[in-house]
N, C-alpha and C positions, 0 to 999 in steps of 0.2 A: 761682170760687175755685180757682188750682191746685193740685191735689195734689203733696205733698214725695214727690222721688223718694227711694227706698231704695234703699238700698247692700246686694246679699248680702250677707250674715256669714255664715260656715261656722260649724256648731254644735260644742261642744269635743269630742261624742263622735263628730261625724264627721273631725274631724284624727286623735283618737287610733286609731280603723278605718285610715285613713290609713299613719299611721305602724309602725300594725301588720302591714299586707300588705307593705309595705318590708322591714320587717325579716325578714319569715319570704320572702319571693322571697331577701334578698339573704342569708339564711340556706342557703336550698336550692339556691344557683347556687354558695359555698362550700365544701356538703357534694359537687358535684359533680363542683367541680374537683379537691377531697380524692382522690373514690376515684378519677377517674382515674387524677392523681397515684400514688396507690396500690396500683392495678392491677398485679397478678405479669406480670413479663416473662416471653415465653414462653422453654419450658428449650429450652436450649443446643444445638446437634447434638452429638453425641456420636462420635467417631472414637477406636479401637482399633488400633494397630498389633499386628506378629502376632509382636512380642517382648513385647506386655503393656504397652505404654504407652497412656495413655487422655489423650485431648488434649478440651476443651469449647471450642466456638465454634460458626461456623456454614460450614457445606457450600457452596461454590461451584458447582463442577461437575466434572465428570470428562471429559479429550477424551483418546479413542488410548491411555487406559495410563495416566493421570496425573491423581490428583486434585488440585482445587485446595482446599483446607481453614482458613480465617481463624478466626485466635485475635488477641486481642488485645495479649497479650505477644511473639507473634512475627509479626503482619503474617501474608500470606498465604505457605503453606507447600506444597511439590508433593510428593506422596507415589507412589508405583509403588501401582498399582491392587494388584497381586500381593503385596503390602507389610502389604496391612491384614487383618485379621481379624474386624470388625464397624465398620458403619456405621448408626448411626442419623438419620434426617434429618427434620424435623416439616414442611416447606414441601412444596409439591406440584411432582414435579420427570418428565422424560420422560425415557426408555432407550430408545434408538438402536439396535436390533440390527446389528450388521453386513449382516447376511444381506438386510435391506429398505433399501432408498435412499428415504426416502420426500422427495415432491416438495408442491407447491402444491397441483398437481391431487387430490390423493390427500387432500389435507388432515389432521388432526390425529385422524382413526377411528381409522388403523390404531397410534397411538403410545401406548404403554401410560402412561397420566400418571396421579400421584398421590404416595401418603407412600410413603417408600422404606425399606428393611433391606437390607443389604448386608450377606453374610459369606464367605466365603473359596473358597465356591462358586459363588454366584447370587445374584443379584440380585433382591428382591421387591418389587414394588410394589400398592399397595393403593390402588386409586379412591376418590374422594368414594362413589360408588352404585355398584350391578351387577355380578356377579362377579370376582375378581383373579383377572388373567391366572398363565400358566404360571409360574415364576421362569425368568428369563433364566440362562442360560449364563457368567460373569463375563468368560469368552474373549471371548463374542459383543457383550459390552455396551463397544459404542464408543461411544456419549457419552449424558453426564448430563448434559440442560438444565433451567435451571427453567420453570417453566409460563410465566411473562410474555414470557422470549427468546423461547421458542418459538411462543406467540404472534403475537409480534411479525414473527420470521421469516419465518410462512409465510402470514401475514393482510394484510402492511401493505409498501408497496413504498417503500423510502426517496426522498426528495426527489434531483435531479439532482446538486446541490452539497452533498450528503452523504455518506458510506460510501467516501471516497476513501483509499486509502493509500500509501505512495510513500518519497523520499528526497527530500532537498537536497543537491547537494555543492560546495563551494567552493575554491578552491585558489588562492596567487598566488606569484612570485616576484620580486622586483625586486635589480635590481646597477646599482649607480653607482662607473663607476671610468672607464679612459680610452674602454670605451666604456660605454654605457646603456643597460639591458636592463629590458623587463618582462615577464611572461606570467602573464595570469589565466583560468582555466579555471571551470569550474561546469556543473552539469547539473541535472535536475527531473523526477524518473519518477513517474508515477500511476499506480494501477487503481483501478478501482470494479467490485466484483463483487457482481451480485444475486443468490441472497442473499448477504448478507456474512459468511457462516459456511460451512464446508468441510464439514459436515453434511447436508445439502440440495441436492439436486439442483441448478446451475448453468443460469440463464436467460439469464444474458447477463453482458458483459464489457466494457467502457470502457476504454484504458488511453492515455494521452500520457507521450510523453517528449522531451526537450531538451537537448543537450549542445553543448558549445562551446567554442572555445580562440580566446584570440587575442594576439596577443604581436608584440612592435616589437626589434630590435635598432639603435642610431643610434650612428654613428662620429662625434662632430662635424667640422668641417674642422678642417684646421689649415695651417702652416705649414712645407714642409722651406728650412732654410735657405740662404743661396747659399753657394758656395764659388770659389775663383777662377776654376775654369773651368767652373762652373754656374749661371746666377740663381737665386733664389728661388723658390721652386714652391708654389702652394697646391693642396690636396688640397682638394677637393669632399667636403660630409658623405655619408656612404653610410649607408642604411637598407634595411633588412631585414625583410621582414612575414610574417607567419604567419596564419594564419585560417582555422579549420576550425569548422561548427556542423553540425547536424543536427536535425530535427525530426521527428516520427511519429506518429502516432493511427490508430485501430483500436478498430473495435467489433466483436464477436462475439456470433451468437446461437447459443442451441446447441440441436443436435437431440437430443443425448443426454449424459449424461452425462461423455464425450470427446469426441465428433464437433462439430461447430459451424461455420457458415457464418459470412465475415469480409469486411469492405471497410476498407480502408485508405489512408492516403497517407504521402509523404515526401517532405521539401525537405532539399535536401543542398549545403552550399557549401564549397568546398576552393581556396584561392588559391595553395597549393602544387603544385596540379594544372590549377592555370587553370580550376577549375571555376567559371562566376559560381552558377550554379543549374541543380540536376538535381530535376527535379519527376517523383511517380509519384500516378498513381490508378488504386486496382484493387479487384478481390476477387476472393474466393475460398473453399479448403476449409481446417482445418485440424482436428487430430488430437489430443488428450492422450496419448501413449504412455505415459506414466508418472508415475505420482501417489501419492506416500506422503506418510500425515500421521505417523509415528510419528517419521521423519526428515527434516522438510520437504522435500520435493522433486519436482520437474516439468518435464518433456520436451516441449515443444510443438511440432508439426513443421507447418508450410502449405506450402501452396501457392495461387499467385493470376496470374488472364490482368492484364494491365492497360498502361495508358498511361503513356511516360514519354518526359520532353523532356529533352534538356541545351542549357543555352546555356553559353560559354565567354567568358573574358573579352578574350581576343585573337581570339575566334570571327567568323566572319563568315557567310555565309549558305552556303558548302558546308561551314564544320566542326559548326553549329549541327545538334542531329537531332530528328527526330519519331521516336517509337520504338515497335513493340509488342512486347512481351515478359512475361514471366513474374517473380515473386518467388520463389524456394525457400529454405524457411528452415526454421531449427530455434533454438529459445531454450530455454535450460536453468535452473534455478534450485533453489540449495540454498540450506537454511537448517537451521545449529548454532548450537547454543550461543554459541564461540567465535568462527565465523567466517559471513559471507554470502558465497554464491557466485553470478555472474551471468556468464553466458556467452550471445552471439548471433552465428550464422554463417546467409551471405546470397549465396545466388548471383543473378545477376540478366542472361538473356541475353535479348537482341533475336534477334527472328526476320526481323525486314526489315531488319536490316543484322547479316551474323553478326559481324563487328569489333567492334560494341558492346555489348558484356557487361563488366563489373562483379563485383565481389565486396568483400565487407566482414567481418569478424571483431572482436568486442569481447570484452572480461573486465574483472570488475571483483568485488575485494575487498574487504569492509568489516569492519572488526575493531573489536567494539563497546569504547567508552573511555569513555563516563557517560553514564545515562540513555537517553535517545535519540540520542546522542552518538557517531559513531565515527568512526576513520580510515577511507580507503579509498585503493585505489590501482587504477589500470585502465590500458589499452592498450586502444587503435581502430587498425586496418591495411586499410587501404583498398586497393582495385586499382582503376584505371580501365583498360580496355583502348584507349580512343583517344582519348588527350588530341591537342589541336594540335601539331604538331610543329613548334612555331616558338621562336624565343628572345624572351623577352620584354624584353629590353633589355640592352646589352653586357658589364653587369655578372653576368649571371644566365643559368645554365646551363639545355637545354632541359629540357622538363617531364619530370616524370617518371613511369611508369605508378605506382609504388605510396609510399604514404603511410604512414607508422606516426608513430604520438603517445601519450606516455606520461604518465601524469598523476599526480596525489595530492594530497589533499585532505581535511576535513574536511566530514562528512556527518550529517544530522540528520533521523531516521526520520518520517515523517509518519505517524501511527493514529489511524483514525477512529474516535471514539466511537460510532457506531450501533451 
């Protein structure tokens, strides 16, 4: 005889157990989203100017003189370090003394980090643990980072296609009338510098850049008419070409804080000069002369042995050269408010043939107009010292040693989030 199978039943006072640990979990995961919820945000920083205004938000950092201080009715505000008369700041932030460079190697021992007081004299900071150092000097204290940048800066190497900053510049002009013109110019400057902040000792440098014009002037033909004692005559279209680009990269590593070892190259083409391609690879030493962050600005001066070839477009195999020679350069660079400045000068002489040395000279202004947004205008003046001395066709006069190109254009900053 088979046995009836049975069905569990759950008994009513184990549903109501049931229902009961439901309600008290979905009870206590409520009360806990509650206090979150209503957890005291932490107070404000607190910034004092030293006419008695008192501003609440939070603390950025301080570089060279300048703090940065976000409120939220006015976005982020810069203040003269010399301006305030108490800072208080609850996040845990580092002071920079002038007086130390500190580097990777050295690590984060010797940087005072912790909560900060700021008044009109010194600067104090107070560690999580273990004695608070001296108060800093407010002269001496060039920069206030927070714990995480810092960090980040000195622990963690950013990725290759990261930390890049630079410009874009574009420019064109076109005219259509009895004859037809165009010319469109553009350029692309990078650096990547490690670290990516002016605080820190400098490990090394990346930088490319690309500029280039090219522009067509076309007469189309036409017709002069006959006249009784002339036939008709047609005129042949006449065109007129321009074509100047330039190319350049450069890594540097540095030995010290200025000093730094470099290898480089450049491709150069000038069809006003009958240039088809002048190629250089080299290295070499270069210099920081001059470095101020309170007024951006920087002097770099090299030097470099290195290899360079010219082919020419009317060239043949005695005007074509193999060359060895040198780079000497110096690049400059300011940076205002109002205006950017960029200047590069470039001697460049062969030693096994002295006739072939070069020189080049650039400028270039950018006058910010929104956002990362600005105008610019610049000038390239080129020398070659031994172009072909031929005519390139009957229409067109012989070459000539030097080249000037004047441009302008609209430019758009490239910064890197790292």
């Amino acid at each position: 005889m088979t046995k009836p199978i049975r069905t569990p039943i759950l008994s009513f006072s184990r549903v109501v157990r049931h229902l009961l640990r439901l309600m008290v979990f979905g009870s206590s995961m409520a009360a806990t989203a509650q206090a979150k919820s209503a957890a005291p945000a932490p107070a404000p920083d607190v910034l004092v100017l030293s006419n008695g205004d008192t501003l609440h938000g939070k603390f950025v950092n301080e570089i060279s003189g300048k703090v940065t201080f976000h409120t939220d009715p006015l976005g982020d505000i810069s203040v003269p370090l010399d301006k305030i008369k108490e800072l208080h700041a609850a996040e845990r932030f580092a002071v920079l003394d002038n007086r130390v460079k500190p580097s990777q190697k050295r690590g984060q021992a010797e940087i005072p980090l912790g909560t900060i007081e700021v008044n009109s004299e010194a600067v104090t900071v107070q560690p999580v643990s273990g004695p608070a150092p001296a108060p800093i000097p407010l002269k001496n204290a060039q920069y206030i980072i927070n714990a995480a940048t810092l960090e980040k800066q000195i622990n963690h190497e950013p990725g290759f296609f990261t930390g890049w900053n630079g410009a874009a510049t574009a420019g064109a002009t076109l005219v259509s009338a009895s004859t037809n013109q165009y010319t469109v110019s553009g350029g692309v400057g990078l650096v990547r510098a490690v670290p990516t902040v002016p605080w820190l000792t400098p490990r090394n440098r990346t930088s490319a850049d690309f500029s280039g014009s090219y522009g067509k002037i076309t007469q189309p033909a036409y017709t002069v008419p006959a006249t009784p004692t002339v036939p008709a005559q047609t005129i042949g279209p006449i065109i007129t070409k321009s074509a100047i680009s330039h190319f350049d990269a450069e890594r540097d590593e540095y030995f010290s804080t200025r000093l730094f070892a470099l290898a480089q190259t450049a491709f150069d083409h000038n069809f006003g000069q009958d240039l088809s391609l002048q190629q250089i690879y080299g290295g070499g030493i270069g210099w920081t002369a001059l470095k101020k962050t309170k007024h951006p600005q920087e002097l770099d001066l090299k030097g470099t042995i290195q290899y360079e070839k010219q082919q020419f477009i009317a060239g043949s195999g005695s005007t074509n050269q193999n060359l060895i020679g040198s780079t000497f350069s110096a690049s400059y660079a300011l940076h205002l408010k109002l205006v950017s400045y960029l200047q590069t000068l470039a001697y460049i002489p062969a030693y096994n043939t002295a006739s072939a040395y070069s020189a080049n000279e650039s400028n270039t202004f950018a006058f910010p107009a929104y956002k990362n947004l600005s105008f610019s205008v610049g000038t390239l003046d080129s020398y070659l010292n031994d172009p072909p001395a031929v005519v390139l066709s009957s229409s067109q006069a012989p070459v000539k040693r030097n080249s000037f190109q004047f441009t302008m254009g609209l430019t758009y900053a490239i910064k890197s989030k790292y």
